[in-house]
N, C-alpha and C positions, 0 to 999 in steps of 0.2 A: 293202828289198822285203818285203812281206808279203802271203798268202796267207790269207784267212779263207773255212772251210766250212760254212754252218749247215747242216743235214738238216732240208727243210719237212715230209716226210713218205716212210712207205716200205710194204711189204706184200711178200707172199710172193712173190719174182721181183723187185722193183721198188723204187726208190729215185729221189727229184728231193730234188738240192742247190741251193742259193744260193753258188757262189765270187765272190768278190772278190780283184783283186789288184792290187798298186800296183806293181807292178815298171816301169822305165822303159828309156829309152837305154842310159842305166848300168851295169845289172842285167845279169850274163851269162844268157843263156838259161839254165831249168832242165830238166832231164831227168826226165821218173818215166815212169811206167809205169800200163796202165789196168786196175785190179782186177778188172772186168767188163765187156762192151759199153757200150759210151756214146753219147747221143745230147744233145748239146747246144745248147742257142741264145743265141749272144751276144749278147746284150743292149745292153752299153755296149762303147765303144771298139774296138780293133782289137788283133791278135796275129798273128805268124807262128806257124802250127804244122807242124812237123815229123814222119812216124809214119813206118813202115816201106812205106805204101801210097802215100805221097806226101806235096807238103808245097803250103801255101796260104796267102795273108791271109786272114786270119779276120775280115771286119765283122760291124757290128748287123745282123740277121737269118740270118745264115749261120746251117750246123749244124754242127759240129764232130763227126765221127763218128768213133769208137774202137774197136778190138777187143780183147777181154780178152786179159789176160796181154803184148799190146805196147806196147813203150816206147814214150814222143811224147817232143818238146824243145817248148818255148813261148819266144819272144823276142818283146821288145819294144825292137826297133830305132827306132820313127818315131815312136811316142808313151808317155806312162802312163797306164796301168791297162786293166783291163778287169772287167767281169760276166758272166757266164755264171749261166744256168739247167741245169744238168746232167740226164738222164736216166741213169738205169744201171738195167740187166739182168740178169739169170742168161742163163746160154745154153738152158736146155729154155723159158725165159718167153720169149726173142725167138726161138725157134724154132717158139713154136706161133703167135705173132701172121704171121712171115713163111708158114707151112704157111697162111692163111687167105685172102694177096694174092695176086689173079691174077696170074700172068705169074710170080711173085717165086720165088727158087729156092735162095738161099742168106743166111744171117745172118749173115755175114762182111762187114767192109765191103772193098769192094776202092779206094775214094776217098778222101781225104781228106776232104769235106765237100762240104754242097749250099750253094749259093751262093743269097742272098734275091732271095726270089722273093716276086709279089704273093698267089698260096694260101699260103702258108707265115705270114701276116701275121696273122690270125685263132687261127691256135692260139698265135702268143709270144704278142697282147693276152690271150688267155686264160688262157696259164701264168704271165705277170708279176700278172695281176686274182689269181689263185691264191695266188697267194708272198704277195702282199700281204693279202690277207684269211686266208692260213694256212689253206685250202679244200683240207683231205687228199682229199676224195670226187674233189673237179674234178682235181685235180693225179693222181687214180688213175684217172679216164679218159683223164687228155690225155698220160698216160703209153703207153697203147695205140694212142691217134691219132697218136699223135707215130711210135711203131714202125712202124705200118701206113702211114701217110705217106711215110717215107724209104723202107721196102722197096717200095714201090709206082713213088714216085720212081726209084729206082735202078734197079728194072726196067722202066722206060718204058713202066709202066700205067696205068690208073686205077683207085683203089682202091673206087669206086664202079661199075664196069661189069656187076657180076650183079646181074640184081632178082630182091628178097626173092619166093621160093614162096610157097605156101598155106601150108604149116608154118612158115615162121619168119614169116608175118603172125598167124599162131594165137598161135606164142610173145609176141608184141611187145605182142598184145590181151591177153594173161592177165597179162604184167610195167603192161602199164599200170592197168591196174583195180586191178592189188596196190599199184601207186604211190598210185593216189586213194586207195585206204581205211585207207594205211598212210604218207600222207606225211607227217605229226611227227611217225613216227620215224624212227630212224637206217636208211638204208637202198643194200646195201653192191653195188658192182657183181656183184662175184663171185657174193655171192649170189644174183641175177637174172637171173648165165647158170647156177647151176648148175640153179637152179627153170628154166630151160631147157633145159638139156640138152645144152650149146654151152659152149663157148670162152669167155672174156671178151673175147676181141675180136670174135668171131665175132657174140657177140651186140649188141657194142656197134655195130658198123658196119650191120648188119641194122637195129638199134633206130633209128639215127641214116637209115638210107634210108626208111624205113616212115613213122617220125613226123615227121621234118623237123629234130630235135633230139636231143642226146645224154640216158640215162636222167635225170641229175644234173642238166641243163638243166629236162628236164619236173619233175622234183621242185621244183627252186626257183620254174618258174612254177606249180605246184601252189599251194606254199604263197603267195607273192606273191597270187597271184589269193583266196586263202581271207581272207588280209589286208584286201587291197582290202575285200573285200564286210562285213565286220567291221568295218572303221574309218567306211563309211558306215553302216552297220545299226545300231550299238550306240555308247556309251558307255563302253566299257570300255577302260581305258590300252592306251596302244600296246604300253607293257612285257609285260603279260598278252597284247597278242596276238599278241606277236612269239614269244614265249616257247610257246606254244599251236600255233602251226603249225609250227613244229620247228624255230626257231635260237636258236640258243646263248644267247647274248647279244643285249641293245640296237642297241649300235655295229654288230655286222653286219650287224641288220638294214636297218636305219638307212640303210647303206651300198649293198646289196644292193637296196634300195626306191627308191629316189632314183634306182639306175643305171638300172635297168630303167622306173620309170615318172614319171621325171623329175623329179619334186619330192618332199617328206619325206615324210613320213604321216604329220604334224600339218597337211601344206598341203593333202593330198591330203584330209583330213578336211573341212575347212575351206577350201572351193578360192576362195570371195568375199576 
């Protein structure tokens, strides 16, 4: 049996892992214990897990939910292996994201996990599109929608039911203008609620009622869109203009271009 962790990215409060593990029939259950809150989404295969709050089959979609400092057991009685997308927390970071959901009243989980469901579908395809492009930004907002989700979940609310005031449409209009004039560069959530005056979750959920998309969404269709009109307009290599509206590299772009507006940006140049 083996157990591999990569760390795709982390931040003040926050951390999303990649595990894999091949443990089977075979394999006695192992025991450990969870460092910090955890919110996980399996991915591949299935697991019994075991915690102090209860115990469940864990399929692809579930969330495997944890409290810091309790032990869990994991078996794999009926098949091998499994994947998991991990979330971990500090207790003051899932305490301010739960202080922000209506109805929600404590960061403790008292469940074993949520069972897949068709909302819950939209944020794995996003946290696995994440993992795979190595997209620290997205994997640090869907860190918070992931929180605000289960605590919303658990208290049998929705985590969309207050609409945005005047003041936090004021905020959303001042983050988006600073997004247009500043989208090739680097630009970090925190920083967009602190130039708010709010929460990172706070504003993240606000921003996502208001514009119809999360901050990190509107940046990539920022740049994408600046792309587009570039690749018609001008002559100049895709590299220069990938590299110019603010990603890293070709390949992402590349990757990033194709998903969204369905063909490459040498087709898209050249659509005959």
């Amino acid at each position: 049996m083996t157990i591999t962790a990569r760390l795709l990215a982390s931040g003040p409060g926050w951390r999303v892992s990649d595990f894999v593990c091949s443990a089977g029939p075979r394999d006695p259950a192992f025991e450990e214990s969870h460092d910090s809150a955890c919110i996980a989404f399996v991915v591949q295969g299935s697991f019994q897990y075991r915690s102090s709050h209860g115990s469940a089959l864990l399929a692809p979609g579930a969330l495997l939910l944890g409290n810091e400092g309790r032990c869990f057991e994991c078996g794999h009685e009926h098949g091998v292996g499994d994947r998991c997308l991990a979330f971990n927390f500090a207790p003051d970071y899932l305490e301010a994201v739960v202080a922000a959901v209506p109805g929600a009243r404590q960061a403790a989980f008292d469940v074993p996990r949520l069972p897949p469901s068709p909302h819950l579908l939209p944020l794995q395809a996003a946290a696995e599109a994440a993992r795979d492009d190595a997209d620290g930004a997205a994997l640090e907002e869907l860190a918070l929608r992931l929180a605000g989700t289960a605590a919303a979940e658990l208290a049998g609310t929705s985590d969309e039911a207050r609409t945005p005031n005047r003041r936090d449409a004021g905020r959303v209009t001042e983050a988006l203008r600073h997004i247009e004039a500043h989208a090739e560069e680097k630009i970090a959530l925190t920083e967009l609620a602190r130039d708010a005056a709010t929460s990172p979750y706070h504003f993240l959920r606000v921003f996502h009622q208001v514009v119809g998309m999360t901050p990190h969404q509107f940046v990539l269709r920022t740049r994408l869109h600046r792309a587009a009109m570039r690749l018609r307009r001008t002559q100049d290599s895709v590299t220069d203009i990938a590299l110019d509206v603010g990603f890293n590299d070709l390949s992402t772009f590349n990757r990033t271009f194709k998903r969204a507006m369905g063909v490459s940006p040498s087709r898209f140049r050249s659509p005959a």
